[in-house]
Each structure stands twice: as structure tokens, then as C-alpha cells.
C-alpha positions in Angstrom: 7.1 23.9 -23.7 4.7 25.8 -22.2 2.0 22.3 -22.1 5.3 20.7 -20.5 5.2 22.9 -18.0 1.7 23.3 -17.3 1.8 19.0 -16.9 4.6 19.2 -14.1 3.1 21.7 -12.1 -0.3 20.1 -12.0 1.5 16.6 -11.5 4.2 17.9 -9.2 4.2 21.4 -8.2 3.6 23.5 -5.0 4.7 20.1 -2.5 7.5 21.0 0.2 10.8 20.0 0.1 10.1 17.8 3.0 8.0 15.7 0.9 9.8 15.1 -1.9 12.9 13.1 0.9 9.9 11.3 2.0 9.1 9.9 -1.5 12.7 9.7 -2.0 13.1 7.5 1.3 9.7 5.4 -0.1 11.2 4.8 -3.4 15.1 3.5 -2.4 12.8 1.7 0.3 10.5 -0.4 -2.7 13.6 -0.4 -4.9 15.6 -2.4 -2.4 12.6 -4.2 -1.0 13.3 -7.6 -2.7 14.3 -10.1 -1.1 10.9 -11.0 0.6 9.7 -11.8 -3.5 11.9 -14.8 -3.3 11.7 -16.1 0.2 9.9 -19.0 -0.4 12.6 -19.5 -3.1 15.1 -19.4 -0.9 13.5 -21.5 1.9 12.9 -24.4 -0.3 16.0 -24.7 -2.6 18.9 -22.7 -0.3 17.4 -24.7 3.3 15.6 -27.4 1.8 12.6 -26.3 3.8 9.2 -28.5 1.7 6.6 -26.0 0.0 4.3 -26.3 3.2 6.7 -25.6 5.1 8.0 -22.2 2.9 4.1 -21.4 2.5 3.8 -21.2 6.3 7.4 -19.2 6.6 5.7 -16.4 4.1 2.4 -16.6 6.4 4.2 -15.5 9.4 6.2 -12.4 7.5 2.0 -11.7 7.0 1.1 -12.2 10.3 3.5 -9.6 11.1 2.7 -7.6 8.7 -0.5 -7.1 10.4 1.0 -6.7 13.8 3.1 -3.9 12.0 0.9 -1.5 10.9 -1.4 -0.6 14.3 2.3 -0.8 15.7 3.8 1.7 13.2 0.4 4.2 13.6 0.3 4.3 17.4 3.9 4.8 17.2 4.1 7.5 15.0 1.3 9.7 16.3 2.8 8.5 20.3 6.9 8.7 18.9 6.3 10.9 16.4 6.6 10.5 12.2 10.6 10.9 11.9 11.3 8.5 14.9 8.9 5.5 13.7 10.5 5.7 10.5 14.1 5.5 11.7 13.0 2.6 14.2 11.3 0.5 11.3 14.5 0.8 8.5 17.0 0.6 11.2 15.2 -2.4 12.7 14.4 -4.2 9.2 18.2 -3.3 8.3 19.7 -5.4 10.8 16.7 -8.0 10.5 17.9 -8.7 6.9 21.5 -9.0 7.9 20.8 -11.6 10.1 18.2 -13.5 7.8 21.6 -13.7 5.5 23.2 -15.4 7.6 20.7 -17.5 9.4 20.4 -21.4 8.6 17.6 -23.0 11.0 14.5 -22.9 9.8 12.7 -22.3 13.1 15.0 -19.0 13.2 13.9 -17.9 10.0 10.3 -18.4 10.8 10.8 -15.9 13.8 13.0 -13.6 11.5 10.5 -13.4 8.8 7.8 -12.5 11.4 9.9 -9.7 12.7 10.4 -8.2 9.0 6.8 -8.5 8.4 6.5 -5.9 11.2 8.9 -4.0 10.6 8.1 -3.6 6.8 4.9 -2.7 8.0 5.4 -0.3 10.4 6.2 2.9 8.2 3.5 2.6 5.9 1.2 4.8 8.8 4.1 7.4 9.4 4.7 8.1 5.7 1.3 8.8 4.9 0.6 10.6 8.3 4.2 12.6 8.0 2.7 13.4 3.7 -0.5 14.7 5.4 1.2 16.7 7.8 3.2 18.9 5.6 1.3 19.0 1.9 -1.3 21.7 2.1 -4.6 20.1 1.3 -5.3 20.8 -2.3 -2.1 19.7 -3.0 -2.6 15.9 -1.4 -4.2 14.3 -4.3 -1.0 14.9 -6.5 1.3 13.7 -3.6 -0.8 10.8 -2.9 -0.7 9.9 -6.8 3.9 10.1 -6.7 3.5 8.1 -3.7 1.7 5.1 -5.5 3.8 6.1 -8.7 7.2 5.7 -6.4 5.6 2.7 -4.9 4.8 1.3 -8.1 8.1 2.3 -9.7 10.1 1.0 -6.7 8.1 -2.5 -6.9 9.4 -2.9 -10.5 12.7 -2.2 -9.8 13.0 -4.4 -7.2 11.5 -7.1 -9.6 14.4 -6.5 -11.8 17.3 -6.4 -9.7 15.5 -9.9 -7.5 15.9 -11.8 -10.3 19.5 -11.1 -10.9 20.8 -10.9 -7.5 19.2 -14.2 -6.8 21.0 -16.0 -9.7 24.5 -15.1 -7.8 23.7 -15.4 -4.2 20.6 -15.9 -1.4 22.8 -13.9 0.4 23.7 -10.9 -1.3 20.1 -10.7 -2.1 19.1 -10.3 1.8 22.5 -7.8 2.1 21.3 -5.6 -0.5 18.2 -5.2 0.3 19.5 -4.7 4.0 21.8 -1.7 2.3 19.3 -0.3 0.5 17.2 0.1 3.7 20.3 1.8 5.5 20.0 4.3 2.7 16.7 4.8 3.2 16.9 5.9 6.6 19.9 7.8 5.7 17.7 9.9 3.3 14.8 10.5 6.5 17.8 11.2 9.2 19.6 13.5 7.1 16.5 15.7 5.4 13.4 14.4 6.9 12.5 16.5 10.3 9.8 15.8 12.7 6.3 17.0 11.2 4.2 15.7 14.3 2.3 18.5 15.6 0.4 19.3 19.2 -2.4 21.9 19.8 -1.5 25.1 21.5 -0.8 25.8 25.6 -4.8 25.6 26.3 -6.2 24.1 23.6 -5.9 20.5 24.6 -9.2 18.3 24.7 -10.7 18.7 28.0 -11.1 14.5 28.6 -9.0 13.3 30.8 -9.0 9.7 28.4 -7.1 10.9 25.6 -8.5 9.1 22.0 -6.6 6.3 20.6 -7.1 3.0 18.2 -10.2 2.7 19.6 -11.3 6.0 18.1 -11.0 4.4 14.5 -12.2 1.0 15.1 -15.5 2.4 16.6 -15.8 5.5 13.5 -18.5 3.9 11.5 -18.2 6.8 8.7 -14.1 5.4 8.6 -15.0 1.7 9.0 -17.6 2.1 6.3 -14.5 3.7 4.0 -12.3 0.6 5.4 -14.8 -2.2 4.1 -14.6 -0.3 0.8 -11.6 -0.5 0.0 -11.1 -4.3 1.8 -13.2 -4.7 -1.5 -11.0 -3.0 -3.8 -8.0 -4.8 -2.0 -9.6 -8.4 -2.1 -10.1 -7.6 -6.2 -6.7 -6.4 -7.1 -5.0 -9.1 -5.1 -7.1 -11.5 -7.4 -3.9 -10.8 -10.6 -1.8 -12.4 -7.6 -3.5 -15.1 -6.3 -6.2 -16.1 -8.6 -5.3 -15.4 -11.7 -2.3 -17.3 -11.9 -4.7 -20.3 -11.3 -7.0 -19.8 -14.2 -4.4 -18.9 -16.7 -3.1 -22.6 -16.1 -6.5 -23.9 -16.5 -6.7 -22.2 -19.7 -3.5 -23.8 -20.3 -1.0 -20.5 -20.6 2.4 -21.0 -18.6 4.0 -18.7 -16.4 5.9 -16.4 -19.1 2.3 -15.5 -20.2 1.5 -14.6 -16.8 4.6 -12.3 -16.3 3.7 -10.6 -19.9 -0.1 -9.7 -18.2 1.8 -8.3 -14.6 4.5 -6.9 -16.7 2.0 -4.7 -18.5 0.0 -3.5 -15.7 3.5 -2.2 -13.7 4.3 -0.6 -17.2 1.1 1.3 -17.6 1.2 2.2 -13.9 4.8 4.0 -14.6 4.0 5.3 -17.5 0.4 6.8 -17.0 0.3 7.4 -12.8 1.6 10.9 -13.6 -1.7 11.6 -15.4 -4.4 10.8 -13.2 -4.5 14.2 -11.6 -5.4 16.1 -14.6 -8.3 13.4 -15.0 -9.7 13.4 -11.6 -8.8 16.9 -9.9 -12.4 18.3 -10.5 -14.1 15.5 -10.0 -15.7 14.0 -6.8 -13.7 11.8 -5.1 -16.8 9.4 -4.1 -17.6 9.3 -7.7 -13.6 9.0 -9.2 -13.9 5.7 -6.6 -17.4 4.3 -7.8 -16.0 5.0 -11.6 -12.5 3.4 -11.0 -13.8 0.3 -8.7 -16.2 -0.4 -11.4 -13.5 -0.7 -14.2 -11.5 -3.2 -11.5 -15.4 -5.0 -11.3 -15.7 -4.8 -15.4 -11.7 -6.4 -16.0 -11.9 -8.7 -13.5 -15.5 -10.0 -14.2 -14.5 -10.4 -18.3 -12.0 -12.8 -17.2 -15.3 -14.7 -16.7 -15.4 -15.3 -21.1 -11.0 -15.4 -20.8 -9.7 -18.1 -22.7 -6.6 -17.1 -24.2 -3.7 -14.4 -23.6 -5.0 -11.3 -25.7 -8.3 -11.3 -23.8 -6.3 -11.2 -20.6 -4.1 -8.6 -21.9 -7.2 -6.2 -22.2 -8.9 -6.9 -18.5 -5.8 -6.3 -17.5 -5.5 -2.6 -19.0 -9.0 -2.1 -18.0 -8.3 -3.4 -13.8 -5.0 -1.1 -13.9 -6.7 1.6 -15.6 -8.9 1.7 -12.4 -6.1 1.2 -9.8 -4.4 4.4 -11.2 -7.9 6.1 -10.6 -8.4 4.8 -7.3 -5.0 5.4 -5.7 -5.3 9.3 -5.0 -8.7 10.0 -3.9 -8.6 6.7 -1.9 -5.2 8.3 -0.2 -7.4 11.5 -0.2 -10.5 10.5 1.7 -8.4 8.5 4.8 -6.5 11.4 5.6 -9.5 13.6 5.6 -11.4 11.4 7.7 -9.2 11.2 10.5 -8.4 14.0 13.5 -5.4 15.7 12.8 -4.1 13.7 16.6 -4.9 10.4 15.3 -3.9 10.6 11.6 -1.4 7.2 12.0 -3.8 5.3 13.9 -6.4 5.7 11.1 -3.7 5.5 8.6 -3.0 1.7 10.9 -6.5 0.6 10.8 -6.7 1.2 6.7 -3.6 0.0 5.8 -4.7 -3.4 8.1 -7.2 -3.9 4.8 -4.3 -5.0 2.3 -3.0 -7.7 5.0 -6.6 -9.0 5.5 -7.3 -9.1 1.8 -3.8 -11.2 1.3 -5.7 -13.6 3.3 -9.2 -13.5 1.8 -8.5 -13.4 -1.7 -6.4 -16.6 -1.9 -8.7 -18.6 0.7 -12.1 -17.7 -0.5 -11.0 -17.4 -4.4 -9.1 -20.4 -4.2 -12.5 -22.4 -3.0 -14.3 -20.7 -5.0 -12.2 -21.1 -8.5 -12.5 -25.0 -7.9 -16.0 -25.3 -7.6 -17.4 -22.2 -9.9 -15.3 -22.2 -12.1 -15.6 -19.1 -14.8 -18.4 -18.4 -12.1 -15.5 -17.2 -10.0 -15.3 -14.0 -11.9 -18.7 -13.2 -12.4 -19.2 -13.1 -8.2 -15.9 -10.9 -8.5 -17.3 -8.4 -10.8 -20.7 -8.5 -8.9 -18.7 -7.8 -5.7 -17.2 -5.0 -7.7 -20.2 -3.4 -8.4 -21.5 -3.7 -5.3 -18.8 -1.8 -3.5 -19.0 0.9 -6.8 -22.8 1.7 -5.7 -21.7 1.5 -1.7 -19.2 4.5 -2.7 -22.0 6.5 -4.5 -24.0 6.0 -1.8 -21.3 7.0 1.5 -20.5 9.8 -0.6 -22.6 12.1 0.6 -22.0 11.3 4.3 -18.1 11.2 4.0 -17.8 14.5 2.5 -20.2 15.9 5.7 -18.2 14.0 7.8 -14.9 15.9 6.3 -16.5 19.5 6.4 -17.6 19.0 10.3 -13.2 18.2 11.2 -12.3 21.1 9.3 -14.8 23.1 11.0 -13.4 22.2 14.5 -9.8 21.9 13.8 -7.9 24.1 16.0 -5.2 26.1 14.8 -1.7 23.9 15.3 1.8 24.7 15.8 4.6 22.4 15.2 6.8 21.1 18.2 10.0 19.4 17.4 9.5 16.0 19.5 13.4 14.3 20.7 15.2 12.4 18.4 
């Protein structure tokens, strides 16, 4: 009992109250965040749109997606936390509704769009609003039930797709819509504003206040950023890629599902682990050890041939998402100036959009003419972006001691709404 207990508070314990409604709002947000999974579905059996046609549908809910994240992090540091979070569930609420009810395909283009900003758009202001009130040395842990909930709420929402879209297109755009009024329900009702402002007299000097421009010229940041675009554009490969060669090595979709289905599992079942594994550890080296797994499961898909092989890159690739996931969380919110936390959190999060894009073009050409080669680049890549961690390190961690070294002491203000 006493090992029980020991677990929870070095998994869960010490985080505020304010935290735990966030991950509450994240995790009815992923759980009800299913309808998107079956667009394309939709478009091309429900409006008879052709698979182009669907393909380029999906590729503007991306597009947006994009736009949606450097929206959501100049909102949320300009708005404030609470207020960009109300605006994006609200908005992607009544986006939904309408998408249930909307029959021309042009419409549905623009509509999908829309959602992709919208369901972009809080991913800044959680993570900024997480930094903001979990004392530092208690991050890690809330960054690891963030990707847990994430991860959780992704499943769930695979579950209840499948069913909902068996009865009705339409009830699956009307649930999700609900589950999104929940959401915000959760953040109006318990979630307050955690934006804060430097003391009377301790404003910067500059007449040009910082902005986006601040992170897209921080080469220490950007240097983080490309990183982790490499750690994106590998796990995006069980997505996109993968798929691909399992045909070729003539395994049909159910295999497929059984290889996903075990990565979600060990992701619920082990997440709650990691910080036990990683707390004393440097976070530079946690990422070089855990992008190196991804590198090493990825690159033996290389000598893959038939389903149990895939079934063990798979543990080994998920094995280092788990390890990524908190330090990665970690090292972006320590990078950034406590006034510009959402704008950095922007410019990261515009990695996963980017790598959506990547992985499929680039792998795509890539599997066609290499072939098994595919994966041995993939691994190399891998490796690379292991040693480039290793090697910022260093840098990163003097970067990180210099901003808490001229933080200035700050006092919340409530900001309206």
C-alpha cells in the first residue's frame, strides 16, 4: 500500500486543482474529438465527393490546422489562457453542428478549414495555462497526464467513431459537437485566468513589445523545433508509411489496426511510469535515448516481413514516444519568456502540421523507389537527430539557467472574461 502510494504521488502529486480541470477539459476534448477520423469517409460515401476530392477536403482541415496554432498562441498570451480556450470549443462546437447539416461540398471544404483552426487553436493555451500554474519540478509529471489524457482520449474516440458512424454521419458530427460544449463547460466553470503581467514598474523598457517574431528568430528554440520536426516526421511514419509497406508485404488492414492498437495500449497502460524512469535524468539525454529507440524501431522495419516483427518495432517506437513526451513538454516551456510562453508553444506545435505534410510526401517517394531502403534513411535520420540532442544539450540547459536568472517576480491579474 505504501509502494501504491509512493507511485501516485510521484505520477500525480503536488499539481493544483486548476490543472487537473484543464486535463479534464483536454480529455472530454480527445474523447469526443472524432469525427474528423472519418471525414474522408463521410465525404466520399455520405456526399459522393471522389477520393481526390475527399483527400483535398482533409488537406484543408490541415491547412488550418496550421493557421490555428500561431492563432491560438498570440491569442492566448494577447486574450489570455481561459478566453482562447472558450473561443476555440465554442467556435469548433457550432462548426461541427453546421458540418452535420451541411450538403455542398464546396461548404464543407470551407467548414473543414475553419475546424482545422479551431482544433488547433487551444493546443498553445493548454500548455501555456499548464506552465503557468504547475510549479516547475512538478511539470514533467503534468506534461506526461497530458500526453497520457491525450493518448487516452485518442482511443476513446477511436472506439466510439466506429460505432457512431455505423448509425449516422450525423450524430457522429453532433456528438462530437456536445462533447466539445462539455469541454468548455469544464474550463468556464473551474478553469480561471492564469495569464500573468509583471508588476507596476517592471515592464520592459522597449517601446516594441516582443512577439512571434521573438521565437522564429530564437536560434537555441528553433534548433529544439527542428528536433523534434524530426521526431514528428518519424512517428507520423506508423500513419502514413507504414500502412504502405505492410501491404507490400502483403498483411491487410486488420493487421495494421492490431500493430496501432498495441502501441495506444502500451501508451495507456505504461505513460503513468515514465516519471519514475526519467525524473533524474537529463532531459537532453532522456530525448537522445528515446529518439534513438523511434530511429532503432522504425529502421528494423527495414528486415520486416511479416506481423510479429512489426509487432516488436512497434513496442520499441512507442517505448520511445512515452520517453520523449515529458522532457520534450519540459524543454519548450523552459525555453520561452514567461510573456511569450503561447507564441513559443505556436511555433512548436506548427512542427506536427509540417511533419503531416513531410512524412507522407517525402516517404511516399521515397518507399516507391527505395524500397526497404526507406527505413534504413529513417533510422539514420533518427540517429542523427539523437546525436543533434546530445550535442544542443549543453547550450539549452545555459540557455534555461540565463531566463530564470532574469525572471522578474510576477503577480497574477485576472484579465475580462
Amino acid at each position: 500500500m505504501r509502494g501504491l502510494r509512493r507511485w501516485w504521488h510521484d505520477t500525480a502529486g503536488g499539481l493544483p486543482a486548476t490543472f487537473w480541470y484543464l486535463w479534464t477539459g483536454l480529455l472530454i476534448n480527445r474523447a469526443g474529438a472524432f469525427a474528423l477520423l472519418f471525414l474522408s469517409l463521410y465525404l466520399t460515401e455520405a456526399r459522393g465527393a471522389s477520393e481526390a476530392l475527399a483527400g483535398t477536403v482533409v488537406g484543408a482541415y490541415g491547412a488550418g490546422g496550421a493557421v490555428g496554432v500561431l492563432l491560438g498562441g498570440v491569442l492566448a498570451d494577447r486574450w489570455g489562457r481561459r478566453a482562447t480556450l472558450l473561443a476555440a470549443h465554442l467556435g469548433a462546437a457550432a462548426l461541427m453542428a453546421t458540418l452535420a447539416f451541411s450538403q455542398h461540398l464546396v461548404l464543407i471544404a470551407v467548414l473543414a478549414a475553419l475546424v482545422g483552426v479551431v482544433h488547433s487553436m487551444p493546443s498553445p493555451a493548454f500548455v501555456a495555462a499548464i506552465v503557468d500554474v504547475v510549479p516547475e519540478h512538478r511539470r514533467s509529471r503534468a506534461f506526461n497526464l497530458q500526453f497520457w489524457a491525450f493518448n487516452l482520449g485518442m482511443a476513446v474516440a477511436a472506439l466510439l467513431a466506429g460505432v457512431l458512424a455505423e448509425a449516422s454521419f450525423m450524430a457522429l458530427f453532433l456528438v462530437d459537437a456536445a462533447a466539445t460544449l462539455a469541454a468548455a463547460a469544464v474550463i468556464a466553470a473551474k478553469v480561471p485566468e492564469t495569464l500573468t503581467r509583471p508588476p507596476a514598474g517592471r515592464e520592459r523598457p522597449s517601446r516594441r513589445r516582443p512577439g512571434l517574431r521573438t521565437a522564429l528568430t530564437d536560434r537555441t528554440f528553433l534548433v529544439f523545433v527542428a528536433l523534434t520536426f524530426v521526431l514528428a516526421v518519424l512517428t507520423m511514419q506508423t500513419s502514413t508509411i507504414m500502412p504502405l509497406a505492410m501491404r507490400a508485404d502483403g498483411l491487410g488492414p486488420s493487421a495494421y489496426g492490431v500493430v496501432v492498437a498495441l502501441g495506444g495500449a502500451l501508451i495507456v497502460v505504461g505513460q503513468l511510469f515514465v516519471p519514475r524512469l526519467i525524473d533524474r535524468h537529463r532531459t537532453d539525454r532522456v530525448l537522445a535515448l528515446s529518439t534513438g529507440l523511434l530511429a532503432a524501431g522504425f529502421g528494423a522495419l527495414a528486415l520486416a516481413d511479416a506481423l510479429p516483427v512489426y509487432l516488436v518495432a512497434a513496442v520499441v517506437w512507442t517505448v520511445g514516444s512515452m520517453l520523449a513526451a515529458p522532457p520534450n513538454a519540459q524543454i519548450n516551456a523552459d525555453l520561452a519568456p514567461p510573456e511569450l510562453r503561447a507564441r513559443y508553444q505556436s511555433v512548436f506545435y506548427l512542427t506536427f502540421p509540417a511533419a503531416s505534410f513531410v512524412a507522407p510526401t517525402v516517404g511516399g517517394v521515397s518507399l516507391q523507389y527505395l524500397g526497404d531502403g526507406h527505413w534504413l534513411i529513417v533510422g539514420a535520420v533518427g540517429l542523427l537527430a539523437a546525436g543533434g540532442h546530445l550535442l544542443a544539450g549543453p547550450s539549452r540547459q545555459r540557455r534555461v539557467a540565463a531566463l530564470r536568472a532574469a525572471a522578474p517576480p510576477r503577480v497574477p491579474q485576472r484579465l475580462p472574461g
